[in-house]
Every structure is written in structure tokens, then in C-alpha cells.
N, C-alpha and C positions, 0 to 999 in steps of 0.2 A: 568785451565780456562783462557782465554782471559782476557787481563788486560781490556778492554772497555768494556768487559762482566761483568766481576765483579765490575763496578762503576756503571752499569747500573743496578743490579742487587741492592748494597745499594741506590740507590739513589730510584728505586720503593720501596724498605722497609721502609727510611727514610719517602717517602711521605704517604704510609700506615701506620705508627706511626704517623704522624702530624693527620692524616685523622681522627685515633680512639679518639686520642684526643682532636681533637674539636668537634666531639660528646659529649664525655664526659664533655667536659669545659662548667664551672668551678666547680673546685674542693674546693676553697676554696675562700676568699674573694679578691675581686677585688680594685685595685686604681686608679680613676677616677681624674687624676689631671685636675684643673682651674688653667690657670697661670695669675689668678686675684681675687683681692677681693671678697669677698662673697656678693652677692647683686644683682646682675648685668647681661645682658639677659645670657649671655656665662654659668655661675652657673645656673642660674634656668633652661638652656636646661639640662644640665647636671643632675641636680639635678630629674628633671618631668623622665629621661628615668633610671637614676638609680635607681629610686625605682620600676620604673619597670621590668625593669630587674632582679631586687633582688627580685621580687614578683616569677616572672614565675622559676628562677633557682636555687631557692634557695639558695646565697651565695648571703651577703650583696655588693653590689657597694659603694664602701665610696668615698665621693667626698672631693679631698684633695685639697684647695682653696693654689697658691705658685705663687703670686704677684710677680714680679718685675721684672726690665728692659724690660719693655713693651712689657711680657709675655713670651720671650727668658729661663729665668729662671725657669720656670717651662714646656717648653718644652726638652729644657737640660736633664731634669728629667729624662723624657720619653724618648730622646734621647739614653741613654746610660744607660735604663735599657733593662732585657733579652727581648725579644719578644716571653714569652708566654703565653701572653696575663692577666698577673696580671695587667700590666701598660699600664695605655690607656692615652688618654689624648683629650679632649673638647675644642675645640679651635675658632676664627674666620680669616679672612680676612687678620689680620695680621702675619698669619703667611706663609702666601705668601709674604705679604710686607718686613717685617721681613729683607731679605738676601739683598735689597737694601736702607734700613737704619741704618743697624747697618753695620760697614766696617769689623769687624772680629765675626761672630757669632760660639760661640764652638761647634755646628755641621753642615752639611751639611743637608740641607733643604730635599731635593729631594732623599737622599742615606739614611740618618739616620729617617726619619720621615715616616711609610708606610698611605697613607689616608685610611680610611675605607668605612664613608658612609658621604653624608652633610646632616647635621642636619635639614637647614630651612634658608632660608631669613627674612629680615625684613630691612623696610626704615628708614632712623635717620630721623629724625624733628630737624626745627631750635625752638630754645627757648630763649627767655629772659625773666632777671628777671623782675618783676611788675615796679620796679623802675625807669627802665631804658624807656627814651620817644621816643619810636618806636615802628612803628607797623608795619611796612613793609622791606623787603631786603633792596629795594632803601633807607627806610629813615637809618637802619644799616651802611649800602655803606658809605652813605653822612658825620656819624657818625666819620668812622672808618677812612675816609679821613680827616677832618676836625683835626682829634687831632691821629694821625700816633701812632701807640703801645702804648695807652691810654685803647682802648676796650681789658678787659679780657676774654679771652675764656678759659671754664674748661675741661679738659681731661683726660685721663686714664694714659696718659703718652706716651712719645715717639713709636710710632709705633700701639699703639690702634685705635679703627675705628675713634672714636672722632678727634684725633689726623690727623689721615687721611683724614675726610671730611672737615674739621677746615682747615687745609693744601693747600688742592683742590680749599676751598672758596679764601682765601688767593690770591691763583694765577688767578683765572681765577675774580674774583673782582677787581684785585690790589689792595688790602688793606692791612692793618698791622694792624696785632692784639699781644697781648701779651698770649703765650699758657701757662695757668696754668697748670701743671703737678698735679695730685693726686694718690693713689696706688691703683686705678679700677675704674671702672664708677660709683656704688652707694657711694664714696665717692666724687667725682667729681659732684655727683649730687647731695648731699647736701649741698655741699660748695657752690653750685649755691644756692640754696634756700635759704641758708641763707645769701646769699647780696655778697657772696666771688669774685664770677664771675659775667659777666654779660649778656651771652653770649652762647652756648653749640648749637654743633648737633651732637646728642645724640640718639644711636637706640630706635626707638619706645619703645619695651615694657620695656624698664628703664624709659623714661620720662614719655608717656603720662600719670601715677599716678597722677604726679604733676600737668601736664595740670589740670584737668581733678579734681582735689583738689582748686585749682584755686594760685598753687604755682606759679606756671610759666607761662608764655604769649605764646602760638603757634604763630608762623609767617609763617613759609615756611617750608615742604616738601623735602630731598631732591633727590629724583628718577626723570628722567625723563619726567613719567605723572604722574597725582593726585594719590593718593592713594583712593582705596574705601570708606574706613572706615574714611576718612576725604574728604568728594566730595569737602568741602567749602575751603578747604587749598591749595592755590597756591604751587605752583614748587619753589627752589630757581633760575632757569633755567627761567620760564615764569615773574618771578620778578626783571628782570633785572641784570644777572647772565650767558649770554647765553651758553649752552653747559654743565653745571652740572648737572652730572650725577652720584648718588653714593649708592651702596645698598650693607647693612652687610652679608654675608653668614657665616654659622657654619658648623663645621667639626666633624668628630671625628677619632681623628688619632691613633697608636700605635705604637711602636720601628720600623726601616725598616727591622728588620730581622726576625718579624714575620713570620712566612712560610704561603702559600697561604692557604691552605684549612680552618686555623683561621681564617686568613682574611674575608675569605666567611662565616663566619657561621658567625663571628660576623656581618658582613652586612648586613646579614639576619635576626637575632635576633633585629637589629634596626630599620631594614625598617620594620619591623612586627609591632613592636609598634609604628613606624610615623604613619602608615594605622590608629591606632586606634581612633577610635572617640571620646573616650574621651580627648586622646593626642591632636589629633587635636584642639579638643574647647579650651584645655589651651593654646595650642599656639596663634591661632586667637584672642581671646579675648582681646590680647594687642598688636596684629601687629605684629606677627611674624606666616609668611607662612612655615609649616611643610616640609622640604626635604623629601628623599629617593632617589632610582638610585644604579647603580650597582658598584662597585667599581673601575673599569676602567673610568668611566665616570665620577665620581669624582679625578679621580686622572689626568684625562687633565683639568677638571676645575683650578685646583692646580697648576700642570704647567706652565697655558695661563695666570693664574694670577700672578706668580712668573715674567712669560715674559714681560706684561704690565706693569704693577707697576715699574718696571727699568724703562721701557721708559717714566710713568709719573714723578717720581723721578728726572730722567733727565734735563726732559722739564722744572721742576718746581723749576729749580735748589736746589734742598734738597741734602746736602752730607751727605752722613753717618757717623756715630758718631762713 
């Protein structure tokens, strides 16, 4: 037989074995890594679809919470486990950021990371503590100039969205803030509450508890237009800010050498449960809009954002660490 007959020949067997076995997947329990503390919107997406998932397939989803270096460390994870499909991994925004702030990351973004499906959006809020005498961007601004890396801002740590939006403020305000590091956002956001920071923007469904408790001060928004669910909360863009523009997306990605027909069934098995209504109202509830979309189409979102984020990176003079 032809030798390009005979690779043509394994190579439709091998995708008919991927085929039967994502049908049958899974077989046994699954590990859903957060490369962040437990608390925080990235775990609780994680956390809302693997028990659903573990409802309809029977095999528990365990969400494996592996913090650090600003979430690199627990995609690593995932990186250089097999792909099939034990090891997933729940991520956001930074992990496009990711390859333009860190100068040597131990895998390749785009080769070793396959996307699946995006999870959901959601806007950050700026917040400060009760303490601190501002109610406005402008009066912040005025703050932040007046005593130059005096204002604390708290974050998840290098490369987190916080980190990123705090980052963005920075430059297009010209100001200087001092960026507190913490190992996730719901720890960053109790250090805020308790007087540590003074400062935070912070995805919605982590803060607004605390608004909303009457922990923390809402000031500003920060997406382009208002958000619904706060009509009365300015933009940090309309407060004197102009051109800021910043909104969290979630992922859910797996090793890149997943074979396709996984890929697709798990894309599927996700977008089934975004549809659901009940998934829905937990995400809405605290500001976070539920994703779906097909897997291609997530995976230029991923791309176009690996491509921007250089060039904001760039402009904003941030060098990688």
C-alpha cells in the first residue's frame, strides 16, 4: 500500500478513536484548575459550571484553586498535562496579557494552550475605601497627583485584570499609584476592606457584595458606556479619564494537543449550560454576562487579544518582568 495511503488511512482511525471517545468522555473525574485563590469571579465561574457538569456526567469536576505568578503557574499546569481532557483550565483576560508581561513564560500561549469556549464578560468598578475623601475620578486624579505613589491600589498580582485596569488608569490619568500585590482577588479585596488599600477596580461580581454591604464606596464604572444594572454610576472615561475602556472576559481552555472532536464536545457540553436559565440568573445577579460561541471564534478573540495587549503594554511603557 501507498505510504500516503497508509498515513491517510491512521490518521481517519486515529480521529475515529478521538471521535468515540468524546462521546464517551468522561470516564472518570475531571481537574478544573483556577490559577487563583479561591473566592473570586474566575472560581465561582468555574465552580457554578462544574457542578454542573458533574450533575449531567456523572464524574465529579474538582476545581483545583493553584495561585501564583499572576496565574502563569497554574496554566503551566495545564500546559504540560496530556490533552485528554482530565485537565482543563478556567481562566480570564490575563491570560492573553500574560506573553507580554511576563518576558520568559514556560509555555507558548497560542501552541501549548487550546481555547474551548468563553465563559462571560463582566465590567470592574472603581471602589474605595469609606475612609478615603473622594467621591469622584476627578477628585482620585487630584488625590493621586497631589502625593505621587502615596494612593494604594489592591490586586491580584502582576498580570490579573485588576492589575490591568489599575495599569490602563495609571497611564491614560497620568498618575502614580502604589499597586499592592495579593494571591487573588478575594484576598485583595479584603485587604481593601479592611483599610489595607485604598483604592481597587475590581470585577463586578467580587466587589459589588461589599458595595452593596456598605463596605466599600462605588465611584466609577470601568466600560465605555454605563452599565445597566448601575444606570446612576458614571464611566471612568465620562469622569474625566477620556478613552478608558476595560471589560473582564473568561475562558475555558485545555492542553493544545487536545484533538478536535474533545474540543467540540466540550464546547458543547458548556454552551448547553450558559443557555441555562438558572446559570444565567447566577451569573447576572452580580454583573457578570454569560458567554458561549463556537470555538473558532473564541479562539481569535484570544489571539486579537494576545495582539493588542502588546501594543497597549507598549504604549504604556510596562516591560515584562
Amino acid at each position: 500500500m501507498h505510504r500516503n495511503t497508509l498515513r491517510l488511512c491512521a490518521a481517519v482511525c486515529a480521529a475515529l478513536a478521538w471521535g468515540a471517545h468524546a462521546q464517551s468522555y468522561p470516564t472518570k473525574p475531571v481537574r478544573v484548575v483556577v490559577p487563583f485563590a479561591p473566592g473570586g469571579t474566575t472560581d465561582f465561574i468555574a465552580r457554578v459550571l462544574g457542578k454542573r457538569l458533574t450533575e449531567e456526567l456523572g464524574q465529579t469536576f474538582v476545581v483545583d484553586n493553584r495561585g501564583g505568578a499572576g496565574g502563569t503557574l497554574g496554566t503551566d499546569i495545564v500546559a504540560k498535562a496530556p490533552g485528554d481532557g482530565y485537565t482543563l483550565l478556567v481562566y480570564h483576560i490575563g491570560l492573553a496579557t500574560a506573553p507580554s508581561i511576563f518576558a520568559k513564560l514556560p509555555y507558548d500561549t497560542r501552541r501549548d494552550i487550546a481555547p474551548i469556549s468563553q465563559l462571560g464578560t463582566t465590567p470592574s468598578i472603581m471602589v474605595v475605601h469609606p475612609s478615603v475623601k473622594v467621591s469622584t475620578v476627578k477628585d482620585l486624579v487630584a488625590m493621586a497627583r497631589a502625593a505621587p505613589g502615596e494612593v494604594r491600589a489592591g490586586t491580584a498580582g502582576v498580570g490579573s485584570s485588576a492589575f490591568l485596569s489599575v495599569s490602563l488608569f495609571e497611564y491614560l490619568a497620568k498618575v502614580k499609584l502604589t499597586q499592592v500585590p495579593y494571591k487573588g482577588g478575594a484576598p485583595a479585596l479584603l485587604a481593601m476592606v479592611g483599610g489595607e488599600t485604598q483604592v481597587m477596580i475590581q470585577t463586578m461580581p467580587d466587589t459589588i457584595r461589599q458595595v452593596r454591604a456598605g463596605k466599600l464606596k462605588l465611584i466609577a464604572v470601568s466600560t465605555a458606556k454605563r452599565v445597566p444594572d448601575l444606570p446612576d454610576t458614571p464611566t471612568i472615561a465620562e469622569s474625566g479619564v477620556p478613552g478608558y475602556d476595560f471589560t473582564t472576559w473568561f475562558g475555558m481552555f485545555a492542553p493544545g494537543t487536545m484533538a478536535k472532536p474533545l474540543v467540540t464536545r466540550l464546547n458543547q457540553l458548556v454552551n448547553k449550560h450558559l443557555a441555562n436559565a438558572e446559570v444565567q440568573s447566577e451569573f447576572r445577579k452580580d454583573g457578570l454576562e454569560p458567554g458561549g460561541g463556537g470555538v473558532e471564534e473564541f479562539r481569535a478573540l484570544v489571539n486579537s487579544e494576545i495582539d493588542k495587549w502588546a501594543k497597549v503594554m507598549k504604549a504604556t511603557g510596562i516591560k515584562p518582568n
